[in-house]
N, C-alpha and C positions, 0 to 999 in steps of 0.2 A: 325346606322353608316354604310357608304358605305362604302365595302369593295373593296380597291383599288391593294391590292396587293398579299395577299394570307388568304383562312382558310381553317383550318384543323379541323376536327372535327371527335373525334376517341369514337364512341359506343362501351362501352364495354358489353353493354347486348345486341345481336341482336334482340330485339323483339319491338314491336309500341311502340315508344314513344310519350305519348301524354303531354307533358312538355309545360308548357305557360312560359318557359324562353326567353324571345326573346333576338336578338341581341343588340348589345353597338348602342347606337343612341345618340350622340352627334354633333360634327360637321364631317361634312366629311372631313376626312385624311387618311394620307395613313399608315396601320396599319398590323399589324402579330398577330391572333389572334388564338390560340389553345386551344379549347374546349371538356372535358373530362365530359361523363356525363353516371349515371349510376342510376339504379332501386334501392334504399338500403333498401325498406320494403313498407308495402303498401301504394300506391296510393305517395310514398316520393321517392325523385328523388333528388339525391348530385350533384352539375356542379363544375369542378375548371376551371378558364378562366385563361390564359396565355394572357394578352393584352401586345402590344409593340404597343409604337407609337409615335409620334413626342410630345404629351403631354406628357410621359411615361413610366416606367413601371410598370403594376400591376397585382397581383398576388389575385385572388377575388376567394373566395370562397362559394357558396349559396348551399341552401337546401331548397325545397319548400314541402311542404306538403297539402293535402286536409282536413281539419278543423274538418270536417263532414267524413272522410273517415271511413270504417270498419275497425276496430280494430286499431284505432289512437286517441290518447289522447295528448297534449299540456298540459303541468303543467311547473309552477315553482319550486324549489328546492332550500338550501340554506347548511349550514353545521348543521343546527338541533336546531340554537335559532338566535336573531335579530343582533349579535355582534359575532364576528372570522371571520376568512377566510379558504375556503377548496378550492381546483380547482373544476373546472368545470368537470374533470375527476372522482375526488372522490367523486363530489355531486351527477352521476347519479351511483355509485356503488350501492349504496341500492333501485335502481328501477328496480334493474337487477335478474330476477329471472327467473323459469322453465315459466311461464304462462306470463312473460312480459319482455321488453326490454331498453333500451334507444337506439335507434339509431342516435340519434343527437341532439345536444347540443349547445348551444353559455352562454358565460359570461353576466351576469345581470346590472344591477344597478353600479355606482359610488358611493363609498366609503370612509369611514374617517378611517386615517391612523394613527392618533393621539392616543391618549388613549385609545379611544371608536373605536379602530383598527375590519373594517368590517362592523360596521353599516351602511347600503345604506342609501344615501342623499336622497333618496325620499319616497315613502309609498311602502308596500313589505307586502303582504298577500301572504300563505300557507296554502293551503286545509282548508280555509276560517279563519284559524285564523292571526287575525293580528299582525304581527311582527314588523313592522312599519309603523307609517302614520305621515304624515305633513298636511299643513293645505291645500296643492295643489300641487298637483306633474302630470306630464303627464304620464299616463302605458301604457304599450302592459297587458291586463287582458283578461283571460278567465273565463263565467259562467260556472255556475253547468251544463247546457245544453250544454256545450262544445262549443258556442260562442266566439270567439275570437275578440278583437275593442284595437285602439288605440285613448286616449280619454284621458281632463283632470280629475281626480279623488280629488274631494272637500271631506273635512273631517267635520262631522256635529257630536259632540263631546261632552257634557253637562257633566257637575258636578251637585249635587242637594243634599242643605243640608237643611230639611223642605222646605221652600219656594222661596229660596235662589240658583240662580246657577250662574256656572259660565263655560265660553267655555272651553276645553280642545283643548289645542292648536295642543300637538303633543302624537302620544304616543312612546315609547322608543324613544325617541330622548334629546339634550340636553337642559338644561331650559334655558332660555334665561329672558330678563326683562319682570316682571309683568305676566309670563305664568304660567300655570297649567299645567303636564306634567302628565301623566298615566306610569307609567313603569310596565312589566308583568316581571313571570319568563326569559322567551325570552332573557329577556337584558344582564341576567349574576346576580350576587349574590348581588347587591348593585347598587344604581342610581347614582353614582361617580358623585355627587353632590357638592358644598361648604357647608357651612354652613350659606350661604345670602338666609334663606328662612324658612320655616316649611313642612315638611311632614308627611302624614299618613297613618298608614299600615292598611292596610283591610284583611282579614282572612275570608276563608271558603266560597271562591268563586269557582263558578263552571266552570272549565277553560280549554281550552285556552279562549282569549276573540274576540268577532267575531260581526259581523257587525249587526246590526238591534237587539241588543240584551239590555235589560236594567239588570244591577246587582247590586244588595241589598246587601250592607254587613254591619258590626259592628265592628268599629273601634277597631284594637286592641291595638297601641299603637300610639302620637303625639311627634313627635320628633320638639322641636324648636332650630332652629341656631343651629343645627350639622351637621356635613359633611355624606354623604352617609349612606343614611338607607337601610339593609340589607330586600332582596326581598324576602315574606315566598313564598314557590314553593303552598303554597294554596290558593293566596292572590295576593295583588299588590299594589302600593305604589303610593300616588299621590301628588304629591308635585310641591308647589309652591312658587315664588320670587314675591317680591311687592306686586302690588293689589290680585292678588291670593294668595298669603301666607296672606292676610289679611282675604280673603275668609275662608282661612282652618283655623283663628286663635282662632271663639269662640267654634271648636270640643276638645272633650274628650275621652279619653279609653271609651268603651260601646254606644256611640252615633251613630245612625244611619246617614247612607251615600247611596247614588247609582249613575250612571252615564249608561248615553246609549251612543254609537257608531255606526255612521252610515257614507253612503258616497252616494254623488251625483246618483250613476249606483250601481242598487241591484242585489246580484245574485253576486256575486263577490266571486271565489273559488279562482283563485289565479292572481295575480297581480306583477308585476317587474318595475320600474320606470326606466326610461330615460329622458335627455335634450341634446339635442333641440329635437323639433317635425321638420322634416324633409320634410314629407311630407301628406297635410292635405285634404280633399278631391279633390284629383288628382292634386294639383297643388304644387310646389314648396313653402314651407314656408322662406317671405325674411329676410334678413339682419339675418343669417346663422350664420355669421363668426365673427361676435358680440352678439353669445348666452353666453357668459360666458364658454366656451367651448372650451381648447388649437386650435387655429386657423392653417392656413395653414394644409400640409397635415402631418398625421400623421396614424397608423394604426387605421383601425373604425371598430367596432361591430354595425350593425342594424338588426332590426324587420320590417317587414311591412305586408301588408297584402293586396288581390288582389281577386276579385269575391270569395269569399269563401276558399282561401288558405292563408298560412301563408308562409312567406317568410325569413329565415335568412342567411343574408349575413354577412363575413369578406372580408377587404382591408388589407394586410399584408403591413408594410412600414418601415423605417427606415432602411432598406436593400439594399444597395444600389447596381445597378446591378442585382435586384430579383425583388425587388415592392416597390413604394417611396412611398406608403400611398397615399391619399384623404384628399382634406380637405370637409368638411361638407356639400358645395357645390357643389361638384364635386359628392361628396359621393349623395347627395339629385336627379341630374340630374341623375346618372346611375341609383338610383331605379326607376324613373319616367321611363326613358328607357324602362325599364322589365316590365312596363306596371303595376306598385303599387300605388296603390290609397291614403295610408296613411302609414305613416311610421315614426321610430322613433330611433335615435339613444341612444345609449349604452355605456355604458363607451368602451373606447380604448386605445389605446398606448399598455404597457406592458401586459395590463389585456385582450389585444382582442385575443379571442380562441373559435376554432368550432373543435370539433370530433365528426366524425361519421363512424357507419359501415358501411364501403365499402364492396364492395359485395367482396365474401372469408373470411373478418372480425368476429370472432366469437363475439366480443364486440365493440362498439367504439373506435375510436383512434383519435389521435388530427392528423387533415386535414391542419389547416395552418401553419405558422411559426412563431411563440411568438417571437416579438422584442427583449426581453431579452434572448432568448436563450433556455426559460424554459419555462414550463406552471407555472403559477402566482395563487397562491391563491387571490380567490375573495369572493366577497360578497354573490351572487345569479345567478342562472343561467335562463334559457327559456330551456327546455327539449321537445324534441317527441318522444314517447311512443309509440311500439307497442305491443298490444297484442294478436296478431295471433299466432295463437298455432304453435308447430313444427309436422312438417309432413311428407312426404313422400317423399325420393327425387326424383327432377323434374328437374335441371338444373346442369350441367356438366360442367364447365370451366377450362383451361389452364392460370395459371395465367400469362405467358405469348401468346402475340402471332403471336410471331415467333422466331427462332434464326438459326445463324452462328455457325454454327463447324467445325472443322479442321479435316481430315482424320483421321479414327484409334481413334479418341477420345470419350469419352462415356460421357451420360447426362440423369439424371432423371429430366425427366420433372414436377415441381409442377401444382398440378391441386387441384380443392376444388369443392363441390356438395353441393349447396344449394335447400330447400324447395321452395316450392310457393310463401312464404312468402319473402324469399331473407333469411330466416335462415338459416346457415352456419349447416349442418348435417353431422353425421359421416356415413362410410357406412367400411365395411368388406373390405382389401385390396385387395381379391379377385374379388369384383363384378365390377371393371372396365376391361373392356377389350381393349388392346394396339394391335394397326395394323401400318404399316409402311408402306412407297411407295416401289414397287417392287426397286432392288437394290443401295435404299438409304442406308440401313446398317442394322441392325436386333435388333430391340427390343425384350426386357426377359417379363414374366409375370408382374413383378414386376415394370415395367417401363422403367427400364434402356437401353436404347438406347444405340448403338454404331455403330459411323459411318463407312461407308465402306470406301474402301481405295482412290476410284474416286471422283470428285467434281459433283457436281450434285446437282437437286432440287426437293422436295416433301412436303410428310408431314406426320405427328403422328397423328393417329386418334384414341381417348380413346373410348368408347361407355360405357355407363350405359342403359342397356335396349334400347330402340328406343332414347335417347337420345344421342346425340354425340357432340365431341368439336374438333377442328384441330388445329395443330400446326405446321405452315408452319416453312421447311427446308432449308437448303444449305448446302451443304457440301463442303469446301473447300481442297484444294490441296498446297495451298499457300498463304501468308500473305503478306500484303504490310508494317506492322510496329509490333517491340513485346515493349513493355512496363515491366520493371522488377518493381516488387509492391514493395519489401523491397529498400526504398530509402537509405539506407546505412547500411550497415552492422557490425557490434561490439560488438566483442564477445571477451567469455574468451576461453583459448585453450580447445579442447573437447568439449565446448560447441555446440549444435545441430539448425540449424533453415532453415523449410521448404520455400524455394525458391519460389515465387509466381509470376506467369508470365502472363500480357493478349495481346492475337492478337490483332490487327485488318487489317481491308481493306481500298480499297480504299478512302470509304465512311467516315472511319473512325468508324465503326460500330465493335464491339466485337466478334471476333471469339472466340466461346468455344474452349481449348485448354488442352488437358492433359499432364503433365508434363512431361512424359516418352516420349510425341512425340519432347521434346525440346534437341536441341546438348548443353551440360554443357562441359564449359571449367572455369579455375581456371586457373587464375594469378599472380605470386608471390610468388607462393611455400607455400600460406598461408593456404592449409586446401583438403580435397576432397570434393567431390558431387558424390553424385552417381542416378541412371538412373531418381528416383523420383523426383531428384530434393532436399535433402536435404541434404546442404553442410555440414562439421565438421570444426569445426576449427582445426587448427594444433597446433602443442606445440608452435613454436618462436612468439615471439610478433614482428610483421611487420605488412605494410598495403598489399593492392594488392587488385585484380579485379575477381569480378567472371563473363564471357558473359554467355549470353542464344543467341544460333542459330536456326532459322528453315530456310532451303535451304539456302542462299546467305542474308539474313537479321537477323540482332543481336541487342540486346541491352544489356547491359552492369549496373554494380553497384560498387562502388569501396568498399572496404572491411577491417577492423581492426578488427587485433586477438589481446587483449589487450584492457581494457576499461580504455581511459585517459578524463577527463575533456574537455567537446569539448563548444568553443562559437558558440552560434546557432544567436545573434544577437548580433553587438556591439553599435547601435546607430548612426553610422556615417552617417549618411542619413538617410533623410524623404521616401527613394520612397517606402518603403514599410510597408509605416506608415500613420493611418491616426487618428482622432481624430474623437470620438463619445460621445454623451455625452445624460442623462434621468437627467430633471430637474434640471441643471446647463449647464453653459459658460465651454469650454476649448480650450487652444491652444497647440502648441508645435510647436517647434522648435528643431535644434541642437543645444548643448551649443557654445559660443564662447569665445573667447580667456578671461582668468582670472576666468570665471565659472567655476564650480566643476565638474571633470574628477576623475573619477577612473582608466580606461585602453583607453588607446587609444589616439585619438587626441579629441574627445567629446564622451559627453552625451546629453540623452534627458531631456530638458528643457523640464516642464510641467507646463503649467499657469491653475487653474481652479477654477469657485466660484460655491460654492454649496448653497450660499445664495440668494434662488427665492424665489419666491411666493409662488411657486408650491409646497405641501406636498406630502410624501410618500419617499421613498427609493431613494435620487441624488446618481447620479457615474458619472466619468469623465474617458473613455474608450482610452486605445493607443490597437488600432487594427491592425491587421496584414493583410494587403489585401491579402496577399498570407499567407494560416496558415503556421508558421513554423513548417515543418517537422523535428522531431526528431530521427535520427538515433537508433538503438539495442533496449535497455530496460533501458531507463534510471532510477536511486533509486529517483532520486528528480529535480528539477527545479530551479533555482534562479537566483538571481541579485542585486545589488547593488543599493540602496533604498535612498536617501539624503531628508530627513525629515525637518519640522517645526516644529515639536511639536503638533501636529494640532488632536491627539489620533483618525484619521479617521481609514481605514478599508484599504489594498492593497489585492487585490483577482486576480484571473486570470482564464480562460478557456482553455479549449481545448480539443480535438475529441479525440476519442482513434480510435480502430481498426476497431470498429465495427459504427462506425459514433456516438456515444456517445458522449454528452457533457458532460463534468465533470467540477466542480467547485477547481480550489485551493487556500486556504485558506495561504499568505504569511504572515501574521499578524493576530492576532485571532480581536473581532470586538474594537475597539479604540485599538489598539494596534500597530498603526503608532504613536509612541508616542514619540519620540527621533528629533534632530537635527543632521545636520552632515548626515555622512555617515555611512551605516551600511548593513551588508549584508544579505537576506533574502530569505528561500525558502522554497520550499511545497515539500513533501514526494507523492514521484508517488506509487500507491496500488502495491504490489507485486504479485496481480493477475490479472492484467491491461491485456486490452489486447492489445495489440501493432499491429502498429504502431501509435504514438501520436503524435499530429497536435496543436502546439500554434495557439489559435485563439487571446488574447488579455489580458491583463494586466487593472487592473485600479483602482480609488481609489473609496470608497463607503462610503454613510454614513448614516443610516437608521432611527438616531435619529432625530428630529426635532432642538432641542436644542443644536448637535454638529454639525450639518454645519459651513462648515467653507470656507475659499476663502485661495490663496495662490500661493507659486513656490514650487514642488518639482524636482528632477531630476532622472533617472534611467540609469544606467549603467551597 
């Protein structure tokens, strides 16, 4: 892509990068492109790209690794059998040890949300045993030699009873007409079968079961026309509908059986399915947007792979104003872009997630931003593994670098010391040594900086041995704007709360600011403050204003001593409402004249059908473009609910203090169960940390069999 208008590109490890991420190469337009790219273990390199542009915005995340690199392994990982769900976070928790890593992660396979909740729609080997296979699936697999391809994977599957075989269609997966199905421990405790078949259990096999492998066993028991045969953890169960249940019909307890398993590509230690194949050697794969595959853009998880490296990227989307997603196409052009020869997508939407350690990271942490709000239990993940030892420290970072302060104000700077490796070490509070620019202000051993009383520019230099990091200064004199953090204030009398203020300048950039350097005045007769900065309430219950001054600029909050019932939205308006919705239709409107009103002149009308196609968890979202801010410490949230009957689910979010989402639960799950009107709310924690941020209200319905379509209204 030709860049017309501006890039920025900010190295946070100053050392050679030798990254074959290349630039966006699409059509030429005029774009804003901010690119963040950093070392996060060996020979592996995390980027996040900030694109804007008239097609527009997105929010991409990659990590490339070298295949073949020293002390780098690629494996898959799942929650520990063929069937549940664990996140991507908790899958690489047990890879994480003194002698090994996970530094980076993406979500696997597409999965069934129905019964058989977690099992991947496609084939799924684990350190070569099979967890699932179909009879063709496309993978990102890696051999035992640490080979990595994106390739279709054929299932080559026999039954064999004396002379007699028959294919094996799938293994843990569901039986379908006339197939023969293998189910292993893996699956869970029974083949949640009908009873439209015969199966038979085999005993005293030597397991897991794995590729190129033939197994002898002796029937232990024939279940005919019964519903789900329980799987011995020594054993495995094969069972058949029609022509295959005719197969298994002349065996007996004691009669002999075996069956081998094999696939197209040998050497197969692990394996993760995806669809569509995206991109096949070097060329765009067509008609993309009719792979079976929700179309347009949406948030996308892929794999690809490039001369001997492996590539995982996310598209974050459904954020409107952050990153609109990709669709499949768009998704398939930008890896061609980056110069990937074969590539493959991955499930998406709510399930798409990448963590990894950023340098200062002592583990992984989720890098994008999950559609839903939350990292999503999935099926299987794509892991990279390092295992380079911990060593000696070598690199010395400010995890900022740079800042704004204000005269007279003091600031410990965070700084982290990683190994060779990019492993995050500890080291003795003493062995860093802190120098400051001649009269910038005077730092303590310990860190702590405190500016001088003049404006001025320099900088903080740490040193560990011949290593060193800086951290450019300003010292400012004066503010061009103060911002008070506590957006309303409401208390009981007596009650206590530290005042929180931020500068800034012209720029609009953040001056560090300590409270003592701020003028406090109190309005109203409603409380004191004193030099800190933390106000008291007074006895009378009134309102009134507390300002914050520095020289000739103030800002202001207004204040109640007395906690009365306050409305934070009444619905009169759309403009600060909009409608979202995961696997269903919604609209919204205001009510109008004869519609159902609790307070005011309307309510919101909410139209929404959760009856798609599409399986898994529908919700119909009323989001708040702007979260509402909620004043003090509220005990609970609520609102006036007008029901159908319809026993769905009404939930809500919102931020606390510390940017936390939290989930609240207004009805427990089918517990929208009423007509009419009726009033409902969620208990806010009493060790919340405040201030708390309405993000969005909405209905959900997890079951497949209680979607439902409808009007409700909320007031």
């Amino acid at each position: 892509m030709k860049l017309r208008k501006k890039s920025i590109r900010v190295l946070s490890l100053l050392i050679a990068l030798s990254m074959l991420l290349t630039n966006l190469v699409f059509a030429q337009e005029e774009i804003v492109l901010k690119e963040n790219v950093q070392q996060i273990g060996p020979h592996t390199y995390y980027k996040n790209i900030n694109w804007i542009s008239d097609k527009g915005i997105f929010n991409i995340n990659v990590v490339e690794t070298d295949m073949k690199g020293e002390y780098i392994r690629i494996e898959a990982s799942d929650n520990g059998k063929a069937t549940g769900t664990s996140t991507v976070t908790k899958q690489a928790e047990p890879k994480n040890s003194v002698d090994s890593r996970v530094i980076a992660a993406i979500n696997g396979d597409f999965f069934y949300t129905n019964s058989l909740r977690g099992l991947p729609i496609g084939t799924t080997i684990i350190d070569g045993e099979i967890r699932k296979a179909v009879e063709e699936s496309t993978v990102f697999g890696v051999t035992y030699d640490g080979e990595c391809f994106i390739d279709k994977l054929k299932l080559n599957a026999v039954a064999k009873i004396g002379k007699e075989t028959y294919a094996i269609s799938a293994v843990n997966g569901p039986r379908r007409e006339n197939q023969l199905i293998l189910y292993t421990p893996s699956f869970g405790n029974t083949t949640n079968t009908n009873g439209m078949g015969i199966e038979v259990v085999i005993k005293g096999l030597e397991l897991p079961v794995k590729a190129k492998s033939e197994y002898k066993g002796v029937i232990a028991s024939v279940l005919n026309e019964t519903d789900a045969a329980e799987i011995p953890d020594d054993g495995v169960v094969l069972s058949g509908h029609g022509l295959a249940a005719k197969f298994l019909s002349t065996l007996s307890q004691g009669d002999k059986i075996s069956f081998t398993l094999d696939f197209n590509i040998d050497d197969i230690k692990y394996a993760v399915s995806g669809l569509p194949r995206l991109i096949e050697k070097g060329n765009v794969v067509p008609d993309l947007d009719k792979a079976g595959v929700p179309a347009g853009r949406n948030p996308r998880t892929a794999i690809g792979i490039k001369e001997g490296k492996v590539i995982m990227l996310t598209v974050d989307g459904r954020k409107k104003g952050f990153s609109d997603g990709m669709s499949l196409t768009e998704l398939a052009e930008y890896m061609l872009s980056l110069g990937i020869e074969d590539a493959l997508n991955l499930d998406g939407g709510g399930s798409t997630t990448m963590i990894a350690r950023k340098q200062g990271y002592y583990g992984p942490r989720i890098v994008n931003l999950p559609s839903d709000g939350y990292e999503r239990p999935i099926a299987n993940s794509v892991q990279i593994i390092s295992d380079a030892p911990l060593s000696n420290p070598k690199y010395i970072r400010f995890e900022r670098d740079s800042i704004k302060i204000f005269a007279n104000s003091s600031y410990t700077p965070a700084l982290y010391v990683m190994d060779e490796y990019f492993n995050r070490v500890n080291i003795g509070d003493d062995q860093v040594k802190f120098t400051v620019s001649k009269d910038l202000g005077k730092i303590e051993d310990s860190g702590l900086f405190t500016a001088g009383k003049k404006a001025g520019t320099g900088f903080i230099e740490g040193a560990l041995g011949t290593e060193k990091s800086r951290l450019n200064v300003q010292v400012f004199d004066k503010v061009a704007s103060l911002k008070i953090l506590n957006d309303y204030i409401s208390l009981e009398p007596g009650e206590k709360v530290q005042m929180q203020v931020k500068a800034y300048d012209e720029t609009g950039d953040e001056i560090i600011i300590d409270p003592s350097a701020i003028n406090w005045v109190v309005a109203g007769g409603i409380g004191t403050i004193d030099k800190s900065g933390v106000f008291t309430a007074g006895n009378n219950l009134k309102d009134g204003r507390i300002v914050a001054r520095v020289n000739s600029t103030e800002a202001y909050v207004d204040a109640r001593v007395g906690n009365l019932p306050i409305v934070l939205e009444g619905f009169e308006s759309m403009d600060n409402i909009e409608i979202k919705s995961v696997r269903a239709k919604a609209t919204a409107t205001t009510s109008q004249e004869g519609e159902p009103v609790v307070l005011g002149s309307s309510a919101l009308k909410f139209q929404y059908d959760m009856k798609t196609e599409e399986t898994g968890t529908s919700a119909a979202y009323v989001s708040f473009k702007n979260p509402i801010k909620v004043p003090g410490k509220p005990i609970e949230i609520g609102f006036w609910a007008y029901g159908n009957g319809s026993e769905n689910w009404i939930r809500g979010t919102y931020l606390n203090g510390a940017g936390e989402r939290k989930i609240m639960n207004f009805t427990s799950q089918g517990g929208f169960n009423w007509d009419g009107w009726k009033y409902v709310y969620a208990e806010i924690p009493k060790d919340e940390k405040y201030p708390i941020s309405i993000e969005q209200i909405y209905i959900a319905e997890p079951t497949e069999e209680k979607k439902s379509a409808g009007t409700i209204y909320f007031d």
